[in-house]
Each structure stands twice: as structure tokens, then as C-alpha cells.
matplotlib code that plots the C-alpha trace (Angstrom):
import matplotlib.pyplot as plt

x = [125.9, 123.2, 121.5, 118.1, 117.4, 116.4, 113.5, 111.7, 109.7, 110.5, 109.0, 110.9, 111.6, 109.4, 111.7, 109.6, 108.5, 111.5, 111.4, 114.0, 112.7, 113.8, 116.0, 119.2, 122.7, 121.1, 118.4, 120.0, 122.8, 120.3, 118.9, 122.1, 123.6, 121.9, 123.7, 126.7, 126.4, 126.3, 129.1, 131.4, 131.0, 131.2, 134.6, 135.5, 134.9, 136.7, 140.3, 139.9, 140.1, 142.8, 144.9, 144.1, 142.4, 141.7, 139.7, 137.8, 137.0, 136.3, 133.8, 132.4, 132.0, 129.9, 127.9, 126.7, 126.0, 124.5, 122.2, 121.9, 121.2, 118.2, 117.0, 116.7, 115.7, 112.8, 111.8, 112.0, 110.0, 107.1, 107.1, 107.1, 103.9, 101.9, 101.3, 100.3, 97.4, 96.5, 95.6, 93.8, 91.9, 90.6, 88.9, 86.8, 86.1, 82.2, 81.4, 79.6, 80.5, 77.6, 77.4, 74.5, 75.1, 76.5, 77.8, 77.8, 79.3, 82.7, 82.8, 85.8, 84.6, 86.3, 86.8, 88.5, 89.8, 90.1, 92.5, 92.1, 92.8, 91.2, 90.2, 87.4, 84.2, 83.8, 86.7, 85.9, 82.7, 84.0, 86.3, 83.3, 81.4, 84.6, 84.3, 80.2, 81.0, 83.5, 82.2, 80.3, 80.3, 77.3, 79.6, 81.9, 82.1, 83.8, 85.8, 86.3, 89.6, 89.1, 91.2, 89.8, 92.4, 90.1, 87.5, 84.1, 85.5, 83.0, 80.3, 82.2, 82.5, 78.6, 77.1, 79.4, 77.7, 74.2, 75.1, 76.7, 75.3, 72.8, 75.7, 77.4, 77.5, 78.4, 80.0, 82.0, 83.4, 86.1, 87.7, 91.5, 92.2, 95.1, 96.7, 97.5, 101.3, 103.4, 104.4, 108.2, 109.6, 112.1, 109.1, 109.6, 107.2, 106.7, 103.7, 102.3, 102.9, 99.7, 99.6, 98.5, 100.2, 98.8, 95.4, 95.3, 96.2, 93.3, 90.7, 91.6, 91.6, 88.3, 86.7, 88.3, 86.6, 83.4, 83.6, 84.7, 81.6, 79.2, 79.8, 78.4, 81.5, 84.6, 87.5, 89.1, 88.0, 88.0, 90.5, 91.8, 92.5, 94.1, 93.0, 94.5, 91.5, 92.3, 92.9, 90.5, 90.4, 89.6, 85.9, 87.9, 90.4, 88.8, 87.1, 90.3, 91.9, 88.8, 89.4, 93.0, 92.5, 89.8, 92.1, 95.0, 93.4, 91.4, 95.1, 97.0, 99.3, 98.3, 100.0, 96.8, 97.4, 100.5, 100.0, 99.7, 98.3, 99.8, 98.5, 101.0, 99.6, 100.0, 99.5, 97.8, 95.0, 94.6, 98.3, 99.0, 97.4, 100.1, 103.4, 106.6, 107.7, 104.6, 104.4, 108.3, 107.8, 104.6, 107.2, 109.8, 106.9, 105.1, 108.6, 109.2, 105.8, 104.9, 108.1, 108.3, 104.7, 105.7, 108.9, 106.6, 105.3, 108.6, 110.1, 111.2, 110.8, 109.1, 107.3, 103.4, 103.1, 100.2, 97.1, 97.6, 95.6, 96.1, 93.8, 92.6, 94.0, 97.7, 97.1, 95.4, 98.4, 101.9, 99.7, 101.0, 101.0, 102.5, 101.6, 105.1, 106.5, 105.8, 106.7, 103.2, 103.2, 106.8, 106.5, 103.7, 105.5, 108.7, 107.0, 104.3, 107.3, 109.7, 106.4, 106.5, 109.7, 109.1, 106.1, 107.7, 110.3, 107.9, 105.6, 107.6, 110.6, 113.4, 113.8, 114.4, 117.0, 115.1, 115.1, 115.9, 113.5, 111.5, 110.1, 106.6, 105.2, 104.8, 103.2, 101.1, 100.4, 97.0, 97.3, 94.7, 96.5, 95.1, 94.7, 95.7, 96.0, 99.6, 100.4, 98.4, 97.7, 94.4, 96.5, 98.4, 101.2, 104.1, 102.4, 102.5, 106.0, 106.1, 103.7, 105.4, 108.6, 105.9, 105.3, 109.3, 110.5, 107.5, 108.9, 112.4, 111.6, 110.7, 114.7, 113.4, 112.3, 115.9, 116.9, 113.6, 114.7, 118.5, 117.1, 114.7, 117.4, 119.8, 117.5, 115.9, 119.3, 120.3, 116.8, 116.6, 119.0, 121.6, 120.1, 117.4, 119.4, 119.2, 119.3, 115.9, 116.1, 119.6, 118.8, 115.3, 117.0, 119.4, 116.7, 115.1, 118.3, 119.4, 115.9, 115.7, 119.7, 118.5, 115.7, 117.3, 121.0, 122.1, 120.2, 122.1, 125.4, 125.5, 124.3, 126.9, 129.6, 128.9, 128.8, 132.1, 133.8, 132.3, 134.3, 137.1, 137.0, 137.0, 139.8, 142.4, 141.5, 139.0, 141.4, 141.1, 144.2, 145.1, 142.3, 142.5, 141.0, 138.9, 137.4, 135.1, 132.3, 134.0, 137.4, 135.5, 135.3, 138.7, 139.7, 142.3, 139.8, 136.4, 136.5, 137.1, 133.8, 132.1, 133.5, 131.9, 135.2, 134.9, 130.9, 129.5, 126.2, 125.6, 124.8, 122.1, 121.0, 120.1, 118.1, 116.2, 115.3, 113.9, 111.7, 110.3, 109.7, 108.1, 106.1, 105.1, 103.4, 101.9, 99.8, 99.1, 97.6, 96.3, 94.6, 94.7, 93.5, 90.8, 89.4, 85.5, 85.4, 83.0, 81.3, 82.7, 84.9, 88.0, 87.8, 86.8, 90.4, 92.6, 94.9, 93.2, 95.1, 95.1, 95.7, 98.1, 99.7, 96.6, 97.0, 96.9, 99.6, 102.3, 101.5, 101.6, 105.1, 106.5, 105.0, 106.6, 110.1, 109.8, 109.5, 112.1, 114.5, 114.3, 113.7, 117.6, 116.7, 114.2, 115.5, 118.3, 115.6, 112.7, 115.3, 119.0, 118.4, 115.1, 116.8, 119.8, 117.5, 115.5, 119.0, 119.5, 116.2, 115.8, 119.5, 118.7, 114.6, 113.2, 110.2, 109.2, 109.1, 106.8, 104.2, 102.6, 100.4, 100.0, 97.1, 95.7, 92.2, 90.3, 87.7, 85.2, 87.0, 89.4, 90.1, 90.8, 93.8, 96.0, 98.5, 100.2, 101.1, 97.3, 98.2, 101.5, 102.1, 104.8, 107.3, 110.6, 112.1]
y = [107.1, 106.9, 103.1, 103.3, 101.0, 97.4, 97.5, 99.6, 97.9, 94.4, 95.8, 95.6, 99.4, 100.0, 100.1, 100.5, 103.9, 105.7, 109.3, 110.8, 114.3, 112.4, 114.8, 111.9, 111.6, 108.7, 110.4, 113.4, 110.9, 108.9, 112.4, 113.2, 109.9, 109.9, 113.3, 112.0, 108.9, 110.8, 113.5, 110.4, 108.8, 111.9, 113.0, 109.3, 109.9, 113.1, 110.9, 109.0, 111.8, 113.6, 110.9, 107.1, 106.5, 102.8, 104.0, 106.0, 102.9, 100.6, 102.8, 103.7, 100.2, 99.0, 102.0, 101.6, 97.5, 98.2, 100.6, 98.7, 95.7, 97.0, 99.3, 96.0, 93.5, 95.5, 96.1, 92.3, 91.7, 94.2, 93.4, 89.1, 90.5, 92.0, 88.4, 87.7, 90.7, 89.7, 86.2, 88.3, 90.0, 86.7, 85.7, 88.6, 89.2, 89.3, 88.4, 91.7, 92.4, 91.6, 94.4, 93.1, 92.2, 88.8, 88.9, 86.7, 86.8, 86.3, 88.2, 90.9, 93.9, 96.7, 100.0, 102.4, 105.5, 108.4, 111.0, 114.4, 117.7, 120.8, 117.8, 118.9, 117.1, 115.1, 113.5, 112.1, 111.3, 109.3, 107.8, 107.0, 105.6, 103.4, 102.0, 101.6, 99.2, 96.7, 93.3, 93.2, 97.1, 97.1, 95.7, 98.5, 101.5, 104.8, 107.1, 111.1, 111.6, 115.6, 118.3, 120.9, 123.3, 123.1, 125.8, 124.2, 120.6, 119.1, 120.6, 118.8, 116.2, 116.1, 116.5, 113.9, 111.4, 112.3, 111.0, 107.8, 107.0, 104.4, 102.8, 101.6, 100.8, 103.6, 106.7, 109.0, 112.1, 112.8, 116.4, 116.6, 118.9, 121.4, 121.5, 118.1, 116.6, 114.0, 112.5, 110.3, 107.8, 110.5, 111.9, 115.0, 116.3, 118.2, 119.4, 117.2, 117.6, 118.8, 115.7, 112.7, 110.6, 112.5, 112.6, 109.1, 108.5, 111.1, 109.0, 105.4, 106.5, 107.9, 104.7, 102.5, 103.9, 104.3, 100.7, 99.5, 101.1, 100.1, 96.4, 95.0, 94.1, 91.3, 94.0, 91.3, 90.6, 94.6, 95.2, 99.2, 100.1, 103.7, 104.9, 108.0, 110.9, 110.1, 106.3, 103.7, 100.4, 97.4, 96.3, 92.8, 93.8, 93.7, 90.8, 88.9, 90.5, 88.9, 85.5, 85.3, 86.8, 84.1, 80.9, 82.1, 82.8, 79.0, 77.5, 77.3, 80.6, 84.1, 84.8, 86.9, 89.4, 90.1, 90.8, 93.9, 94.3, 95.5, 96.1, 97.9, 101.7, 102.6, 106.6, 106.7, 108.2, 111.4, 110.6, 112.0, 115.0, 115.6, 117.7, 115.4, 116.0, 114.5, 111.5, 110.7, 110.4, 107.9, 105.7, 105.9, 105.5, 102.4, 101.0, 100.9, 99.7, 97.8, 95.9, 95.8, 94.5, 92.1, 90.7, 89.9, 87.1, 85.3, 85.8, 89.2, 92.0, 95.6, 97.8, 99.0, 102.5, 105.5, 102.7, 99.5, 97.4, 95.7, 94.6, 97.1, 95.6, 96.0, 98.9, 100.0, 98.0, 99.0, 102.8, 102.7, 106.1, 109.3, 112.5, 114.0, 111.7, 112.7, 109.1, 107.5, 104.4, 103.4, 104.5, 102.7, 99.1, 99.5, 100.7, 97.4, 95.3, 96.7, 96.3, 92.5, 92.0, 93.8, 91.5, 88.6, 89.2, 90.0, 87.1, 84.5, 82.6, 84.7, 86.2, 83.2, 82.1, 78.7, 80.3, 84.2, 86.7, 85.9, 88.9, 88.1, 90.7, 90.2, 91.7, 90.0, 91.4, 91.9, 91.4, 94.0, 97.3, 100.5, 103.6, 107.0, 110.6, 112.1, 115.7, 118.0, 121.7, 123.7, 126.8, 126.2, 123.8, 125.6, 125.7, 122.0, 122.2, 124.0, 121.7, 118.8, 120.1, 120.4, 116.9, 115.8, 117.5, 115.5, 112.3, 112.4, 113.7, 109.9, 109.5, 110.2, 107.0, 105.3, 107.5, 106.0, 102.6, 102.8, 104.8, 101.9, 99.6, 101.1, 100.7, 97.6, 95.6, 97.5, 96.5, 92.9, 90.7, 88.6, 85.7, 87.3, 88.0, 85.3, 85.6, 85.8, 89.1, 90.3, 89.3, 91.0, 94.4, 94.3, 93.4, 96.9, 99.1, 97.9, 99.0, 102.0, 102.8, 101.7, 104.3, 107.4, 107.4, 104.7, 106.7, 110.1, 109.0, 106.8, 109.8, 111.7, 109.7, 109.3, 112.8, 113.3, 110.0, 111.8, 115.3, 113.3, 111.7, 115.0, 116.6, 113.7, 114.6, 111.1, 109.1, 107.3, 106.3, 102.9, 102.1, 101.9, 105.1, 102.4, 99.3, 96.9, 95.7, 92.0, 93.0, 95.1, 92.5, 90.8, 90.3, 93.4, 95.8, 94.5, 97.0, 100.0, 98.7, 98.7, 101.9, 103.1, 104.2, 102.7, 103.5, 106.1, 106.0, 101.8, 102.7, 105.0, 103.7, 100.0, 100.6, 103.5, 100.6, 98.7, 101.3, 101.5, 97.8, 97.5, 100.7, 99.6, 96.3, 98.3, 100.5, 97.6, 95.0, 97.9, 100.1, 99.7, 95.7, 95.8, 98.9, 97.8, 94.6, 96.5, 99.3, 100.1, 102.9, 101.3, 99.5, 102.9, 104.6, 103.9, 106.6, 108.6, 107.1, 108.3, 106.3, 107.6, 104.1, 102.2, 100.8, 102.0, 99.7, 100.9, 104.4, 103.6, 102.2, 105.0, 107.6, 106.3, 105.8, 109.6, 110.6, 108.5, 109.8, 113.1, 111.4, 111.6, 115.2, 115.6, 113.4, 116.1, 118.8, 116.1, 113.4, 114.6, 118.1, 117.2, 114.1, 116.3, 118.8, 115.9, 115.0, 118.1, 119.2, 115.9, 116.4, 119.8, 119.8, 115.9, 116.2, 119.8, 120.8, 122.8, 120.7, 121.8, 119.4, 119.3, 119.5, 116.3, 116.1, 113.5, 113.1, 114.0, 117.6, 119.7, 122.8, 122.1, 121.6, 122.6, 124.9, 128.4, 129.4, 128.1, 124.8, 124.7, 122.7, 123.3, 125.8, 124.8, 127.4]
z = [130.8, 133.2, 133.1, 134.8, 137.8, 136.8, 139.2, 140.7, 143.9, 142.9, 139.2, 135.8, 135.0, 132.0, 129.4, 126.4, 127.5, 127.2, 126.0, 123.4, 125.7, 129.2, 131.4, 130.9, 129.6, 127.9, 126.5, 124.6, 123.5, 121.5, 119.9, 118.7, 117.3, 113.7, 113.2, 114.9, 113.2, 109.7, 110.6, 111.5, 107.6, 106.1, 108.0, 107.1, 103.4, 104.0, 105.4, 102.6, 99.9, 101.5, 103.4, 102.4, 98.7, 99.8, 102.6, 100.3, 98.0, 100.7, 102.0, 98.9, 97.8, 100.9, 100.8, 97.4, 97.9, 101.0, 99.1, 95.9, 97.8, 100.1, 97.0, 94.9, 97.4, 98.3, 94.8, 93.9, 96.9, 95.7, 92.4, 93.9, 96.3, 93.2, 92.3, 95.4, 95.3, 91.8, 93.8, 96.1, 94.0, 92.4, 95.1, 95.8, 92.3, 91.4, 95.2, 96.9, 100.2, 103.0, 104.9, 107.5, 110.4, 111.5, 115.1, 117.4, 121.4, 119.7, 116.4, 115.9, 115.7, 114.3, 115.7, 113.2, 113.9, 111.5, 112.7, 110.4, 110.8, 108.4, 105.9, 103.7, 105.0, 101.4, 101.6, 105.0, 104.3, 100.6, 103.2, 105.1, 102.0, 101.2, 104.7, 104.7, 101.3, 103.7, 104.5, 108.3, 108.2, 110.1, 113.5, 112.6, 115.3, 113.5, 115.9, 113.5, 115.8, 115.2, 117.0, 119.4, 117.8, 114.4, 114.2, 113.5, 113.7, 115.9, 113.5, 111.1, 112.9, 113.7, 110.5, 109.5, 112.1, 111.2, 107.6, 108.5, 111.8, 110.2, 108.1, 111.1, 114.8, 116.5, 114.8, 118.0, 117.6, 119.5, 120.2, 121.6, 123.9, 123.0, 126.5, 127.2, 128.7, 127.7, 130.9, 131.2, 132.7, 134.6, 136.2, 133.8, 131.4, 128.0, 126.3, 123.2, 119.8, 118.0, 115.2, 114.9, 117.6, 120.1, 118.4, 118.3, 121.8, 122.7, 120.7, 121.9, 125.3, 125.2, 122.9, 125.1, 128.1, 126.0, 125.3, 128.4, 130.4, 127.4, 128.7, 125.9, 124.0, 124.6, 124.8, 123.6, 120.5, 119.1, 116.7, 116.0, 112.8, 112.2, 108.9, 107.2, 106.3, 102.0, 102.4, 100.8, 102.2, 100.5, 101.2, 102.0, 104.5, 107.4, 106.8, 106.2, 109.4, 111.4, 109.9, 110.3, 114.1, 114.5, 113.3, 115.5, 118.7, 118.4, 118.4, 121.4, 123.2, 122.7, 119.3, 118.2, 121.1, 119.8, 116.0, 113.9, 110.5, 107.2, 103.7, 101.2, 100.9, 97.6, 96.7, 93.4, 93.4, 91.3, 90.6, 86.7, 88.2, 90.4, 90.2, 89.3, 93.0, 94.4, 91.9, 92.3, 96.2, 95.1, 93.5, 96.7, 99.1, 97.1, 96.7, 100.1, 101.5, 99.0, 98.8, 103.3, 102.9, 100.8, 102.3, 105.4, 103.4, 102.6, 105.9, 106.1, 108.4, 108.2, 110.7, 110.4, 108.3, 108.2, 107.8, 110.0, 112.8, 115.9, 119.2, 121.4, 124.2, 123.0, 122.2, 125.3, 127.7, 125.6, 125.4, 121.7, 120.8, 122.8, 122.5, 121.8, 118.7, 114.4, 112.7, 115.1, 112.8, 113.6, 117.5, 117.3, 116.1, 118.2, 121.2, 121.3, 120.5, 123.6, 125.6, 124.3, 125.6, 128.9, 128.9, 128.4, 130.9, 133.7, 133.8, 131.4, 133.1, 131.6, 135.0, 136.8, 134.7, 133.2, 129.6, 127.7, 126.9, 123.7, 121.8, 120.8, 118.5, 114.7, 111.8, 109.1, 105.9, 104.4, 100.1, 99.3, 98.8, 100.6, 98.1, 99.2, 97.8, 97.1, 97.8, 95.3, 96.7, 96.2, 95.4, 92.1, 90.5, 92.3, 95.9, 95.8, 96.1, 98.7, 100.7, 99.4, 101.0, 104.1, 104.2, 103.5, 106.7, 108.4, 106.8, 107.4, 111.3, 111.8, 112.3, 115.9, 116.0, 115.3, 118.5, 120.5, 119.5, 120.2, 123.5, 124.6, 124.0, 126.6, 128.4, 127.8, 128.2, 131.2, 132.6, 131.9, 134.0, 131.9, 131.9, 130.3, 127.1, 124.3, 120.2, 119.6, 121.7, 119.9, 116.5, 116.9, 118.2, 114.9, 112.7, 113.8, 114.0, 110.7, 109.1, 110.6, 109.6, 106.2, 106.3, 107.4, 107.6, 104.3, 101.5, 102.9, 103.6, 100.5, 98.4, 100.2, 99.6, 95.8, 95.2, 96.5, 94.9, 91.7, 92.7, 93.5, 90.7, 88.0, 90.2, 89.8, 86.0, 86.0, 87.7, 91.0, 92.1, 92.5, 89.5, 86.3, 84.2, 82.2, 82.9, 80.4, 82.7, 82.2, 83.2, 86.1, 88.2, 88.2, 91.4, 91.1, 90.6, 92.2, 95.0, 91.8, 90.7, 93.7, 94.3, 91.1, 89.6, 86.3, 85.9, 88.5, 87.3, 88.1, 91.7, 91.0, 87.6, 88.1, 91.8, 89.5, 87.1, 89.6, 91.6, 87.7, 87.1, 90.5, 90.1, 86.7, 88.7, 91.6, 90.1, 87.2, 89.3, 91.7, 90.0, 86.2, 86.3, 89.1, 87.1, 86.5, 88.6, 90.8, 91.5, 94.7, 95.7, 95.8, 92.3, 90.9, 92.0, 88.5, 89.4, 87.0, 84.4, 81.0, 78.1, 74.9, 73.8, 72.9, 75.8, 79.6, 81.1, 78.5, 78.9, 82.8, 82.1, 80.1, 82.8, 84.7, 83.3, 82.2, 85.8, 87.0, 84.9, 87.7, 90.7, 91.9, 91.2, 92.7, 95.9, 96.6, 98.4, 99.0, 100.3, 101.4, 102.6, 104.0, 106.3, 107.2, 108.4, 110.1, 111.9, 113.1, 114.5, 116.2, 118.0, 119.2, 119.7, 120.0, 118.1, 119.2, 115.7, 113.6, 112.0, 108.7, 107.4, 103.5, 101.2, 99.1, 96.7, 95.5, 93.0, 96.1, 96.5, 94.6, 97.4, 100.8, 102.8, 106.0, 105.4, 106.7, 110.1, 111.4, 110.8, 112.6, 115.8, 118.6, 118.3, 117.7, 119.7]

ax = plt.figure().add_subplot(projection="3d")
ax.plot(x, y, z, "-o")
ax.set_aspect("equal")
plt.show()
């Protein structure tokens, strides 16, 4: 395989922008090894049916743990972090946000950016309102990230500035072109992917500039948060960024420059309006960011996702976002934290052999959950479906990003000399691999695996070889027949049934201390999102939890076109065309608008041919 050139002119070779689209061996490798990766279990799976039973139950039994483990962990951790945003809560409760204006030569301002494409105008401008409500909103400068490609957008985009121009700082509208190039490392180049990756890097580019000519503010203290067209902030986040940002940056070393953002994103709003397949994915995507958000606080790890901040300056130096990626929030993470490592390598001492490479970035998470819209189409029950499948090919294309990763760290430890190389460095890397394996390649293979252990299972006439045809779950786990039970021989429905109870127990507490206790605390936007929750127990937080339960009892179902043929299709497109994909966006509503949304062949990006 080709290893690039450690320097180039006495410079380190800039690792952390590798390309999955480069012209190299290494490059298309990388695309293909999730699809490789899974082919490789399922043949496995396949010996072990037809040659070697044990190899079938050993394989079986780590890929359900695995699974069962991560599945549960991150539940426990959500359901552990809804505490923590009850606490939250507390201490904003009956205090009203001051919106006037407060800086001083070293205040953080904030410069969000709102990347949207064919959204109706009223749900940007209730995103706008939510925003206008946050503490110190007057400091805040508002960048509408429209796209050129949008009929009417910048008289959207205008009108849309003339309403909230004297709620903020500076409102911009930016329009991106539909002809720019991604440009590699290999000196190749590929035209972007219309989306929002290459939206955003449009629109910080040109507020960046904007700022940087204005003069009048420390670059150094602006923080960019990327907010989603339907998500509402807390009126506290911000606020609580700026003082955390603040106490860092007064202690010694530059730890603030390296630090990202996070609040769990939970998608509740209109949510019992939904169609089951919207509302199951809320529970799998609240799980999972909820629970990730949450682990950050008791020492885990987890990458930034659709809302998040950082300081413009990183952003600005790693060039955080390219124009040619789908999964933005997770290119966004792993690129800034290869560029900490190529940073740290270049001007710390790991190159002259006094002490390894230490990567420096981290992310923080912010306790006050962000509310967003789940999938809900303007055109009927059934169409949202279809646009739900829209949005699952989307998701499941971020397996681009475990290729990225794996790509930029070929790179990255051909680059760096060996005295460069410590733990910190190799346990960060497998930190990141193993997430993004957990992500998109366990759930599949896993699923996989199951399905045939069950086939299996009712063609030996419900009898695995070397285990017993019946097991009590006390004799289970003798040590004869442990890896039987892990296996699932005795009781095939224990790997899917107990993670299921969790993402209910920890959905139950989400949208409980979210959205059903806040309800009437204020009478701000945010407060005033209860999911829409109707109440048919006497009480709303039973009903929630029976909901719930009742929709959970389909989600496997529902996970076999939303989740396995979804990532399969993922796998493949991202082996044969990177991220040159179509790109549908799908439709959400709100209480501000009930028709709109991108859909149909006018909303598609690059052709995958």
C-alpha cells in the first residue's frame, strides 16, 4: 500500500486531510473495508454453520455481548445523565434570560450558523425566535447558510434578516455556490457534495473573512455553533459554553482551543404525531446521543452530532468541514482531532524524540438538551415512509467516516516518526475505531448473525449441537454451557429483548425530564416543546411510558429496512462511489408550519453514477 511521504519540505504531510476520493491504493482500500469487514463475519458465520458449530457459538456469543454490552451501557449512561439535566434545569428555573448586551473586549461571542435547505421560512424564523430568547443574544451574530441551488433562497434568506436583524448583532446571509471543488491531498479533485458539509464550509469561510476584515472582534474568543434549521436551543446553552470557555482559557495551556461542545439532541417535538418509523428512530437516535452525551461526563468518549460548537479558530485552522463528506458532524470531530495530533507533532517535542505525540482535542457536554423535529411529511402518513427511508440512507452513509478515520490513520502513523508514537496516541485511535465499528458494522453483523443462529437453529429441528435443547436460566450459565447462552441457544430472544427494555427505560427518562417536567416553567420556546404529548392514563408520564413500550415492541421491525438494509446499502455505495451519492433531504413540521419540505428529484445532490 502506498504510505505518503512523511514530509514534505521539512513539513509534516498533513495527515488529517485525507480524502476517502484520493487517487491511492490507500484510499479505495479504506472505502471498501466496512463491506469487506462485514462480508468477512458473515462468510465466518457461514464456516461455522456448515463446517465448525463451535465457531458458530463463539462468534455468536461475542457478538451479542459486544452488542448487549454497548446497547446497555449507553442506555445506563442516558438514563444516569437525565439526573444530571434535571439539576440543570434547577438552576435556571424562574430566572429569565438577559438578553442585553454585556460585552466587554473579552466576552465570547457567538456566531451560529444555520445551514437549511427548502426549509419553510417559519420554522427558521421559530428557530430564530428560540435563539433571540438565549442569554447575551444581543452579542450573537446569525449566519442563514442558504444554497444558491434554492430558488428564492436569498429572498428567504432576506426577509428573514429584516425580521431579526434588531434581535441580534449581525444577521448574514450567505448563498453557496453550486460549482465549487473539493481539492486533496494527491493534488486530485472532485466536485462537492450539495449538503450540509459543504454548506457549512461555504458559510464559515465567508463569516470568517467578514469577521476578520471587520476588526472589531478577538477571533479568538468567537465560538461557532452549527445549529440544525428545526433545532431549539436552550436559552442557557450558550451562556454556559461562554463560562466554561472563560474558566479554562484563564488557567494555564490552551485546552480551550481544543474543545468542542455537546448537548444530547433529543427528537421530540411533534413526536405522537409522527408515523411508528419516525418515532422508533427518535428512540435509537436519543438512545444513542443522549446516552454518548452523557458518558462524556463520567469519563467516556463520544463524537459531536448535527448541533455542536467549537472556536472559530479551530475550526478555521483544521478547515473542519469538506465539501465532499454526508456524516459533517463526525468529519467534523475526527478531522479537528487528527489536526490535534498533526499539531501537536509539528510544534510540540514529539519530533525530537524528548516525548510522543499527545492528542489534545476533547469534548465537553452541555446538560440542557437541544429539541428537534423527527421525520413527518407534508404529503400524507405513507409518504413519511418514504422520506424516512430518505433520511436512513443519509444516516447509515456516515460509515464513510469509519473509512476517513481508518484512512487518516494510515496515514497519520506513516507520517509521524516512531518516536512520535506513544499510548495516549494508540489508545485515542482505538477509542475512535471501536465507536465508529460499534456504530455501523456491530448492529449489522450482530443482527446478521442472530438471524442465521435462529435458521440454524429450526433446521437442526431446535437443536444446536453441542447444547442442550433446554436450559433453565440458572443451569444456563454453568460453566458447560455459558458460551450456549451467550450464543442465545437456550433463549434467542435475551439478545434483542433486554437492550429493547433499556432503550425504553431510558426513553421513558428523556422525554420525562425533557420535555414533560420543564412543561410551564417558562414561557419560552423551548419549555413550550412537550412533544405534544397527550395524556390517556391520568397522568402524562405513564402514558409517555406505555407509548413508548407499545412502539418498541416493533422497533426490531422496523430496524430491518430503516437499520440493516439501509447500512448495507451505506457499505456498498461508500465502497464503490465515496460519498458521491444522491442526497434527498427529508421533510419535518413544527407547530410554526405543517407543509413544507425537500423532497423529489429537485432536491437531490450528486449523481451517483
Amino acid at each position: 500500500m502506498d504510505c505518503k511521504d512523511p514530509t514534505s519540505k521539512g513539513q509534516l504531510y498533513a495527515f488529517h486531510k485525507a480524502n476517502i476520493h484520493e487517487d491511492r491504493l490507500a484510499a479505495r482500500v479504506c472505502r471498501v473495508f466496512p463491506l469487506a469487514l462485514f462480508l468477512t463475519i458473515c462468510s465466518v458465520v457461514l464456516v461455522g454453520v456448515f463446517y465448525d458449530t463451535l465457531t458458530l457459538l463463539v462468534l455468536s456469543a461475542i457478538m451479542n455481548v459486544a452488542f448487549w454490552l454497548w446497547i446497555v451501557s449507553t442506555c445506563i449512561f442516558g438514563i444516569l445523565g437525565t439526573w444530571l439535566v434535571q439539576r440543570e434545569l434547577e438552576k435556571f428555573k424562574g430566572v429569565e434570560p438577559n438578553t442585553q448586551d454585556r460585552a466587554s473586549c473579552d466576552s465570547v461571542v457567538h456566531l451560529i450558523v444555520v445551514p437549511n435547505y427548502k426549509e419553510d421560512e417559519e420554522m427558521l424564523a421559530e428557530t430564530l425566535e428560540a435563539l433571540s430568547e438565549a442569554d447575551d443574544s444581543r452579542l450573537f451574530h446569525i449566519v442563514l447558510a442558504m444554497e444558491a441551488r434554492e430558488q428564492g433562497s436569498d429572498i428567504k434568506g432576506a426577509s428573514l434578516k429584516a425580521r431579526f436583524k434588531d434581535r441580534f448583532a449581525n444577521v448574514d446571509v450567505t448563498l453557496h455556490p453550486a460549482d465549487q471543488e473539493q481539492l486533496h491531498n494527491d493534488g486530485t479533485s472532485g466536485p462537492e457534495v450539495p449538503g450540509k458539509a459543504s454548506n457549512l464550509k461555504w458559510a464559515l469561510s465567508q463569516s470568517y473573512t467578514r469577521l476578520q476584515d471587520d476588526g472589531q472582534l478577538k477571533l479568538a474568543s468567537v465560538m461557532v455553533t452549527v445549529a440544525d434549521a428545526d433545532c431549539i436551543f436552550h436559552p442557557g446553552y450558550f451562556s454556559c459554553i461562554s463560562k466554561e470557555f472563560n474558566v479554562m482559557r484563564a488557567k494555564p495551556g490552551d485546552a480551550h482551543e481544543w474543545t468542542m461542545w455537546q448537548a444530547p439532541q433529543l427528537s421530540y417535538r411533534s413526536h405522537w404525531e409522527a408515523p411508528i418509523c419516525s418515532r422508533t428512530w427518535t428512540y435509537v437516535s436519543s438512545m444513542y446521543e443522549f446516552g454518548g452525551t452523557s458518558g462524556l461526563h463520567y469519563g467516556g468518549h463520544h463524537m459531536v452530532f448535527s448541533g455542536y460548537s467549537l472556536p472559530l479558530q479551530l475550526a478555521h485552522l483544521a478547515e473542519s468541514w469538506d465539501g465532499d463528506v454526508i456524516a459533517e458532524d463526525h468529519h467534523c470531530y475526527l478531522k479537528n482531532f487528527f489536526y490535534s495530533v498533526y499539531t501537536a507533532a509539528s510544534i510540540g517535542s514529539a519530533m525530537d524524540g524528548s516525548r510522543g505525540c499527545q492528542p489534545q482535542l476533547q469534548v465537553r457536554p452541555v446538560f440542557l438538551p437541544v429539541k428537534s423535529t423527527p421525520v413527518i411529511s407534508s404529503e400524507g402518513y405513507w409518504a413519511s415512509y418514504r422520506e424516512r427511508w430518505y433520511q436512513a440512507k443519509r444516516h447509515t452513509q456516515g460509515v464513510a467516516e469509519f473509512s476517513y478515520a481508518l484512512l487518516a490513520t494510515w496515514d497519520c502513523l506513516c507520517s509521524l516518526p516512531f518516536q512520535a508514537y506513544s499510548c495516549s496516541l494508540f489508545y485515542s485511535l482505538g477509542k475512535i475505531l471501536t465507536r465508529l465499528f460499534c456504530m455501523h458494522i456491530l448492529p449489522i453483523v450482530q443482527a446478521v448473525g442472530l438471524a442465521v443462529f435462529t435458521l440454524y437453529w429450526l433446521y437442526m429441528d431446535r437443536q444446536i449441537p453441542m447444547c442442550p435443547q433446554s436450559l433453565s436460566f440458572f443451569t444456563a450459565w454453568e460453566s458447560d454451557y455459558v458460551l450456549c447462552a451467550l450464543a442465545g441457544s437456550c433463549a434467542l430472544v435475551w439478545p434483542i429483548v433486554i437492550p429493547i427494555f433499556f432503550v425504553v427505560l431510558a426513553n421513558y427518562c428523556f422525554v420525562s425530564s425533557s420535555f414533560i417536567a420543564p412543561k410551564g416553567q417558562s414561557d419560552k420556546l423551548w419549555y413550550k416543546e412537550d412533544a405534544d404529548h397527550p395524556s390517556r392514563c391520568g397522568s402524562e408520564k405513564v402514558t409517555a411510558f406505555f407509548l413508548i413500550l407499545s412502539d418498541c415492541v416493533l422497533l426490531p421491525f422496523m430496524m430491518v429496512p430503516y437499520g440493516l438494509i439501509a447500512a448495507l446499502l451505506g457499505m456498498w455505495n461508500v465502497a464503490v462511489y465515496g460519498n458521491n451519492i444522491n442526497y434527498i433531504t427529508a421533510s419535518k413540521q413544527t407547530k410554526a408550519t405543517s407543509n413544507y419540505g425537500a423532497t423529489g428529484e429537485d432536491a437531490r445532490g450528486a449523481n451517483a453514477a
